[in-house]
C-alpha positions in Angstrom: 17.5 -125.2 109.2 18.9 -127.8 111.5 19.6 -131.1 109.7 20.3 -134.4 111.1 23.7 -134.0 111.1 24.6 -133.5 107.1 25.9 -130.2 106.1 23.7 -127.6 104.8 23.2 -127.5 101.0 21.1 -126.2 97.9 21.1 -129.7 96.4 21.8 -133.3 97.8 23.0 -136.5 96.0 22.4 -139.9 98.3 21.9 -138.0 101.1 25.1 -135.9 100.9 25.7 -132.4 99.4 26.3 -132.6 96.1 25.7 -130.5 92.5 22.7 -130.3 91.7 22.9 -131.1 88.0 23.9 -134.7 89.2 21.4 -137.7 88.2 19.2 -138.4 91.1 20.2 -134.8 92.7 16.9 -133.4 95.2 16.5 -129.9 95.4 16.7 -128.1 99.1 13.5 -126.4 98.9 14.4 -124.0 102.1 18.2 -123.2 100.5 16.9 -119.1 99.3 14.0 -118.8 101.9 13.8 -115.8 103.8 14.7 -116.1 107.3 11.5 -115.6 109.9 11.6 -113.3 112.6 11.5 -114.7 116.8 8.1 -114.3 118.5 9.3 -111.8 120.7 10.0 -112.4 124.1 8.1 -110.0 125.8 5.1 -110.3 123.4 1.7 -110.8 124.5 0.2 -114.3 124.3 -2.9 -116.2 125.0 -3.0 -118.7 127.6 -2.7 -122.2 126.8 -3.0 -125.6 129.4 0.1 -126.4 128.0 3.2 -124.9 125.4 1.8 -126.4 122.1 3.9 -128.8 120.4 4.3 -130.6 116.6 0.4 -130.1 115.8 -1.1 -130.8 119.4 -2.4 -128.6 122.1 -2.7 -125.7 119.5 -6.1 -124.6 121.7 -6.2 -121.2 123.8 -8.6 -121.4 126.9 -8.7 -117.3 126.9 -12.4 -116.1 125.8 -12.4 -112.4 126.1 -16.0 -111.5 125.9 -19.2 -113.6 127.7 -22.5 -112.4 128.0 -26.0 -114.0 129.0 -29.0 -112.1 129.3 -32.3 -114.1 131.1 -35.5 -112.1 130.9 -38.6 -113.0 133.0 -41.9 -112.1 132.2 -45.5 -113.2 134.5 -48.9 -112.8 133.7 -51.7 -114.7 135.9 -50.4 -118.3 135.7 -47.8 -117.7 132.8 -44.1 -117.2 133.3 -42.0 -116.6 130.4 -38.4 -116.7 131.2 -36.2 -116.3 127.7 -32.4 -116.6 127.7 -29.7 -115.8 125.3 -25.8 -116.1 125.6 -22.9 -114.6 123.7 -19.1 -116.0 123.5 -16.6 -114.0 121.7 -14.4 -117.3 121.4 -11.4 -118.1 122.5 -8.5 -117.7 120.3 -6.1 -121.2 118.9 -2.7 -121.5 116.2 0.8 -122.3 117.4 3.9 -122.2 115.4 4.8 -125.9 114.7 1.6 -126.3 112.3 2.9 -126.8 109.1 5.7 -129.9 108.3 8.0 -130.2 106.3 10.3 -132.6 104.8 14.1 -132.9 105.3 15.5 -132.9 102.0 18.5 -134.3 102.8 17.1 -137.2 103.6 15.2 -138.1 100.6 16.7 -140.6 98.0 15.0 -140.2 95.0 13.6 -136.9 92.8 10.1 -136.8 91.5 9.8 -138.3 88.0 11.2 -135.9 85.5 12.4 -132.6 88.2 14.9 -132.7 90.5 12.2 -131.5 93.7 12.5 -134.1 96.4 9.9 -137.4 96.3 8.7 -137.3 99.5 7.7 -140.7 99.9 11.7 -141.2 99.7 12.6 -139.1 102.7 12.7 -140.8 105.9 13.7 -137.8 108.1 16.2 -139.6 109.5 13.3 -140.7 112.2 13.7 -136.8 113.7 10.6 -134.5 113.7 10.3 -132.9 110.2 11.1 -128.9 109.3 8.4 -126.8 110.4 7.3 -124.1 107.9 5.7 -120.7 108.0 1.9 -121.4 107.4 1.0 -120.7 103.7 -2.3 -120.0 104.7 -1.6 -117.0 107.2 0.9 -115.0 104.2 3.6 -117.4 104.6 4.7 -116.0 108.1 4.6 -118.9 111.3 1.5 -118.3 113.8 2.0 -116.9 116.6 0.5 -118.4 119.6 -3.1 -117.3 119.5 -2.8 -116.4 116.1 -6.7 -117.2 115.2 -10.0 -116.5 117.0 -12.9 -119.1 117.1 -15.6 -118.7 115.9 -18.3 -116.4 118.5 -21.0 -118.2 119.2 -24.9 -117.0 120.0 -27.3 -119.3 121.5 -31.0 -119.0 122.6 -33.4 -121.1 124.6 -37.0 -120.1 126.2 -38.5 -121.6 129.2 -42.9 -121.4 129.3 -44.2 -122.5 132.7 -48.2 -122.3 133.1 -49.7 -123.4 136.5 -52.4 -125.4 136.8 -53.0 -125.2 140.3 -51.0 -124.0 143.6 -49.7 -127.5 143.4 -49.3 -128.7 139.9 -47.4 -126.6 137.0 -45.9 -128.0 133.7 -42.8 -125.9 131.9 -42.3 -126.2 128.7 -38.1 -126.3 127.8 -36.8 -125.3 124.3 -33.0 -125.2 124.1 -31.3 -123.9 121.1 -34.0 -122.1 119.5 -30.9 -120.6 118.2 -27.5 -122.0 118.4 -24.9 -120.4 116.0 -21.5 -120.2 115.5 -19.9 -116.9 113.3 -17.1 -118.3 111.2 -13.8 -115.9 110.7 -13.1 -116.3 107.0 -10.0 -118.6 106.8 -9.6 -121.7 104.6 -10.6 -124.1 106.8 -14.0 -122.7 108.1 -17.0 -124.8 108.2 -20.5 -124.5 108.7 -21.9 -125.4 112.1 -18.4 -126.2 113.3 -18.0 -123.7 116.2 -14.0 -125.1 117.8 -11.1 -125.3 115.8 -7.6 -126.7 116.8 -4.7 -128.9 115.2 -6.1 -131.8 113.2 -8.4 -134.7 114.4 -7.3 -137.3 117.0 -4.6 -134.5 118.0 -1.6 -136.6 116.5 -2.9 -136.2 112.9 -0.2 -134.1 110.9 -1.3 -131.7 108.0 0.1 -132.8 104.4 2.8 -129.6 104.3 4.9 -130.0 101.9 5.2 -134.1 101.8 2.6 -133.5 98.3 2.5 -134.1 95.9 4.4 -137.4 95.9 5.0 -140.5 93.9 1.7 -142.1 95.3 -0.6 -139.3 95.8 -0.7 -136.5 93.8 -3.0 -134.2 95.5 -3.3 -133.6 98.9 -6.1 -135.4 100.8 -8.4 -133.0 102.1 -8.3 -134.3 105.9 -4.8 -133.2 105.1 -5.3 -129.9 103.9 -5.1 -127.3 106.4 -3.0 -126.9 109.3 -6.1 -126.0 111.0 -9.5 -128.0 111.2 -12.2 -129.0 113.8 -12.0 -129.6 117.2 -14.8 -132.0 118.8 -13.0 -133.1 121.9 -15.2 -131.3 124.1 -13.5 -132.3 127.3 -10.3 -130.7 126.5 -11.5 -126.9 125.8 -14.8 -127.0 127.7 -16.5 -126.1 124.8 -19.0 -128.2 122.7 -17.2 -128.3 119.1 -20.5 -127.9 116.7 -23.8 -126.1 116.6 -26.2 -128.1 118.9 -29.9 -128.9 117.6 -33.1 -127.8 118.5 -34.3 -129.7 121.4 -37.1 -129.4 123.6 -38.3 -130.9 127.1 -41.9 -130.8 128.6 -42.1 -131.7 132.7 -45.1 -131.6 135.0 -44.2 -131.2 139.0 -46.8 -132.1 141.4 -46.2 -130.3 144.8 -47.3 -132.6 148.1 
């Protein structure tokens, strides 16, 4: 772990290594963890606009798998013309997801232990530890580590016309508009991108709960993982869009 400049301990007293029996002594919560093996260097990664950093840019633009199939069927002064497309999803997760807190920074212990209060730690105004994600086994994501949900929508065009100059079509767009979820903690229903947490500057809770002001995590907080809705940065609308439909007459001159 690299520390802001203080030595490397199990327990710290004022912000110095000290024993850890000692009254007001924190805990170093990272002092026995097992050490976490490189991404390798020659691994194979999705692409991303940019490198993600501290819980931003965690989305991948790769989608492996597209598909739309349009089907046109006439009959007399009908024309049917059904559509339906497929996307696989692109794929999202980055290493720096999960904060944590550097204990040797924190002043006070939580009533009655000696684990760190994390309301006392300041991180000496440097970024906080990052910790393997405790949702994904405890092991930091690689890049591309998740898939998004795939996504299967389907719309149906009805033109009858009238005369050789006047026809009306009849539009209905997401007959069907759905969005598979994978499984993990922070799925949700109709919720079809997933990324770092809202507003892209929004930190996950990791470790910094409980504290002395709030003992359970807030649930915005929860995950290092939850939905996406800036549309203009993946290209992709971020929930399942609603029926809609649109009726048009053209006249021909």
């Amino acid at each position: 772990m690299l520390q802001s400049g203080v030595a490397p301990s199990q327990c710290y007293v004022a912000g110095a290594p000290g024993p850890c029996g000692a009254a007001g002594a924190v805990l170093n919560p990272y002092w026995s963890a097992a050490p976490q093996p490189l991404m390798p260097h020659d691994g194979s990664y999705t692409t991303y606009d940019v490198i993600p950093g501290p819980w931003s840019a965690e989305n991948g633009f790769e989608t492996p798998h597209v598909a739309t199939l349009v089907l046109n069927y006439k009959h007399d002064r009908i024309t049917l013309t059904p559509s339906v497309s497929y996307s696989s999803g692109a794929s999202y997760g980055a290493p720096l997801s999960w904060p944590g807190y550097r204990p040797e920074t924190c002043t006070a212990p939580l009533a009655g232990t000696h684990n760190a209060d994390p309301v006392s730690c300041n991180d000496a105004g440097l970024l906080p530890v990052f910790l393997p994600d405790p949702f994904n086994g405890n092991q930091f994501d690689t890049l591309g580590a998740f898939s998004q949900p795939w996504r299967i929508s389907l719309n149906m065009n009805m033109e009858y016309r009238i005369s050789p100059t006047i026809s009306a079509d009849l539009l209905l767009t997401n007959l069907v508009d759905y969005c598979g979820q994978r499984g993990y903690a922070w799925d949700q229903n109709g919720v079809c991108v997933y990324s770092a947490p809202p507003s892209n500057f929004f930190a996950p809770g990791g470790n910094f709960f409980p504290n002395s002001i709030i003992g359970t995590v807030p649930i915005q907080m929860k995950y290092p993982y939850d939905f996406w809705l800036n549309n203009n940065n993946t290209g992709f609308i971020g929930v399942q869009i609603p029926f809609q439909a649109t009726f048009n007459i053209h006249i021909r001159m």
